[in-house]
C-alpha positions in Angstrom: -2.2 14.4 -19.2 1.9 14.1 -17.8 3.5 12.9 -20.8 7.1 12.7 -20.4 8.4 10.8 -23.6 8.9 13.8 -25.6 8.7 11.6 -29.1 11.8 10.3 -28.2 12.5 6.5 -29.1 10.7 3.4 -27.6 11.5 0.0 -27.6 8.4 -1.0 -25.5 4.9 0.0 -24.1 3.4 -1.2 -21.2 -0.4 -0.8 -20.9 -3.1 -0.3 -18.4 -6.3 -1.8 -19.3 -9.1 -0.2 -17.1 -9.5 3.7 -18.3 -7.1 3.1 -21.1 -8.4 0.3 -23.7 -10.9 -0.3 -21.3 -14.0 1.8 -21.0 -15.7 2.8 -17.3 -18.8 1.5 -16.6 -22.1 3.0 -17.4 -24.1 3.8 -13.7 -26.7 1.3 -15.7 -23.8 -1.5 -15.3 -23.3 -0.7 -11.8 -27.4 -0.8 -10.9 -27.7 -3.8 -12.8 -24.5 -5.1 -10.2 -26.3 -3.7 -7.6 -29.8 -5.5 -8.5 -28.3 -8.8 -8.7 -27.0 -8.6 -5.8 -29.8 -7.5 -4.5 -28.5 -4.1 -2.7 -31.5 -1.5 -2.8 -30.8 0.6 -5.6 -31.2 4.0 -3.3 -28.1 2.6 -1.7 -25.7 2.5 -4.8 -22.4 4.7 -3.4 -23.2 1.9 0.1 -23.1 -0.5 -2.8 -20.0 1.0 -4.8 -18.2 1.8 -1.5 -18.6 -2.4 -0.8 -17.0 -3.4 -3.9 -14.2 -1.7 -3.7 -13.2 -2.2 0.0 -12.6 -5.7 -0.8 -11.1 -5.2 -4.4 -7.3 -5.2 -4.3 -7.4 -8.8 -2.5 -9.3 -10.1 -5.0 -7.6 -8.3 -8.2 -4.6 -10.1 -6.3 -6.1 -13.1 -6.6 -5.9 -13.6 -2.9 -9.7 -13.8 -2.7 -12.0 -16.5 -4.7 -15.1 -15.2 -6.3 -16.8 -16.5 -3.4 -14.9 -15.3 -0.8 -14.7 -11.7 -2.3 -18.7 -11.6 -3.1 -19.0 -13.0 0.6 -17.2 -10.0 1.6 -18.9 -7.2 -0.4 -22.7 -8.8 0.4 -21.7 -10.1 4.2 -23.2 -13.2 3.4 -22.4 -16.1 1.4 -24.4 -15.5 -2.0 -25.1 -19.1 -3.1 -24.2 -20.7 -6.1 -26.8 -19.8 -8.7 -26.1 -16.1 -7.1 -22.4 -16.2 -7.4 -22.3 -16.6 -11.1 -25.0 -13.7 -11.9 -22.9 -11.2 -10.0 -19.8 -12.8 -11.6 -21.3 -12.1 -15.0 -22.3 -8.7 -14.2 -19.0 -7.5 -12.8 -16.8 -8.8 -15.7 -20.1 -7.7 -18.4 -18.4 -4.1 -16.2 -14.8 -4.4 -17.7 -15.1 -5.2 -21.2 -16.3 -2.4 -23.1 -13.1 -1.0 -25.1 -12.4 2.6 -26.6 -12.3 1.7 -30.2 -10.0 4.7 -31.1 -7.7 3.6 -28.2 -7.9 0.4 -30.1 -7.1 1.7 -33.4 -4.3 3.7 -32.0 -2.4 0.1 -31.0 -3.0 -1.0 -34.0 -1.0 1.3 -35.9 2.0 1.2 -33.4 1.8 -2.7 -33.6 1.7 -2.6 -37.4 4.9 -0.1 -36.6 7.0 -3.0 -34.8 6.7 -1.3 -31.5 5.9 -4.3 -28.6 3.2 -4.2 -26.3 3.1 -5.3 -22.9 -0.4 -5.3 -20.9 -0.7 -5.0 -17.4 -4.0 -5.0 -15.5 -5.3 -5.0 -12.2 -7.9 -7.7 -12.7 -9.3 -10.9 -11.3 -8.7 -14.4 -12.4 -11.8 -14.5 -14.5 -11.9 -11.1 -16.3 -8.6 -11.8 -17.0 -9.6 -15.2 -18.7 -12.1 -12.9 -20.6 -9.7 -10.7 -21.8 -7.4 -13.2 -22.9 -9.9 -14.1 -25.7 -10.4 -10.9 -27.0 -9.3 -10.2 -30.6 -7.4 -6.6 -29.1 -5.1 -9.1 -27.0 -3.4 -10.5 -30.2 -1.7 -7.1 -30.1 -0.1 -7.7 -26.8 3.1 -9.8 -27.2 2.5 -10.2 -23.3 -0.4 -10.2 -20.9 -0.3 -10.0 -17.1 -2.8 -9.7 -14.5 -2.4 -9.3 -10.8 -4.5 -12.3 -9.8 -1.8 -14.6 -11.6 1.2 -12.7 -10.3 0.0 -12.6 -6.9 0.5 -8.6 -6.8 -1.3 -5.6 -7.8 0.0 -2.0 -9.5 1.7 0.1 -7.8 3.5 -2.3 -6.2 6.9 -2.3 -7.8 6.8 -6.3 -8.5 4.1 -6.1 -10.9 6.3 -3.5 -13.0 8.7 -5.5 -13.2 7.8 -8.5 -14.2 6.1 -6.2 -17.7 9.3 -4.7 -17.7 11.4 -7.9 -17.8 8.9 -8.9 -20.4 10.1 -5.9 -22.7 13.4 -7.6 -23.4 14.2 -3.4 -23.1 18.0 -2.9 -21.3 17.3 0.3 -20.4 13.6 1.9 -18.6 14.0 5.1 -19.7 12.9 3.7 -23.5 10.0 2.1 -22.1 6.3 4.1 -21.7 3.7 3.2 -19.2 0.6 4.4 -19.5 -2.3 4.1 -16.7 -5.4 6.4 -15.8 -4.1 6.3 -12.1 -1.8 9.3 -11.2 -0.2 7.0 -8.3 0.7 4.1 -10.9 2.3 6.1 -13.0 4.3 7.7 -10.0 5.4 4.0 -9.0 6.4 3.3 -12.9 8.4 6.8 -12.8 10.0 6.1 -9.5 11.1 2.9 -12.0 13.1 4.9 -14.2 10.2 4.7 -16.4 8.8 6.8 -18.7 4.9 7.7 -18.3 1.9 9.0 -19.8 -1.0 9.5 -17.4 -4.3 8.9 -19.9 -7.1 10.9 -19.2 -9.2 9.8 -22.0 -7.9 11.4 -25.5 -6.3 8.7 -27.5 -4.9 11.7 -29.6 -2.7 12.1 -27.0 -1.7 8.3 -26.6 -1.4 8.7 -30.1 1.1 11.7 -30.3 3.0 9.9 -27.3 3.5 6.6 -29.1 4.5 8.3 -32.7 8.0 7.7 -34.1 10.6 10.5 -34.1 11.2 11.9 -37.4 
């Protein structure tokens, strides 16, 4: 953890989804990816190494769900195909830490905005949307609808215009990824890098006395 909000004052969070409200997946997720696919499960890190060559471009939306799957598989899936693995990879991303969860709650409840911003594709972002944690987001945005991906300084700032906040200093990001949060600070951001304790998201986002 590289908290540096010190309990001062914040007018605003921003929030990563994936490894913050957002649970990793299991290795079962990943070889139940891997079998619809059809990828032999003895070549899982082949499998895993795949998926993620191709990811930004399609977290940026500049890839269709066929076009990305084309990619990872080097073949075009067909239909019927497409939608299993399309399944499988959002079933992935939508597992939440309900202590994380509990933890917004309370700073909602408190008055304190927050802002959610995701690297994620055009459908898992659709999912997400219609979760019940999202009502506690006055704002939502994923790269494939902005066109950009974290850490690109763009995506920041359209969360940080969001805020309504005059000044970045009084705003906290918080991402799992080390090199996000060294774009947000290069921002004038504050940051806390989340390593999986919501005590400590907790303590960052408590009120000074």
């Amino acid at each position: 953890m590289t908290p540096t909000t010190a309990h001062a004052g914040l007018d605003a969070v921003i929030l990563d989804y994936n490894g913050v409200i957002g649970l990793q997946p299991t290795t079962d997720q990943w070889l139940r990816l891997a079998r619809t696919a059809l990828w032999p499960e003895d070549g899982l890190p082949a499998f895993q190494n795949a998926f993620w060559n191709a990811r930004t471009a399609y977290d940026a939306g500049h890839l269709s769900d066929l076009a990305y799957w084309a990619t990872v598989l080097g073949h075009h899936p067909g239909a019927r195909r497409l939608r299993g693995l399309r399944d499988a990879d959002t079933d992935m991303w939508t597992s939440i830490d309900d202590h994380v969860i509990d933890v917004l709650h309370q700073a909602h409840e408190s008055g304190l905005p927050l802002v959610l911003l995701s690297n994620a594709p055009r459908h898992l972002s659709d999912v997400l949307d219609r979760r019940p944690w999202r009502r506690l987001m006055s704002h939502a945005f994923y790269s494939a609808r902005l066109q950009v991906c974290k850490p690109d300084p763009a995506a920041y700032q359209h969360a940080m215009n969001a805020t309504g906040a005059a000044d970045p200093d009084r705003v906290l990001f918080v991402d799992d990824r080390d090199d996000n949060c060294h774009a947000a600070r290069h921002l004038g951001l504050r940051t806390l890098h989340y390593t999986g304790h919501p005590t400590d998201l907790a303590a960052a986002l408590q009120p000074p006395n």
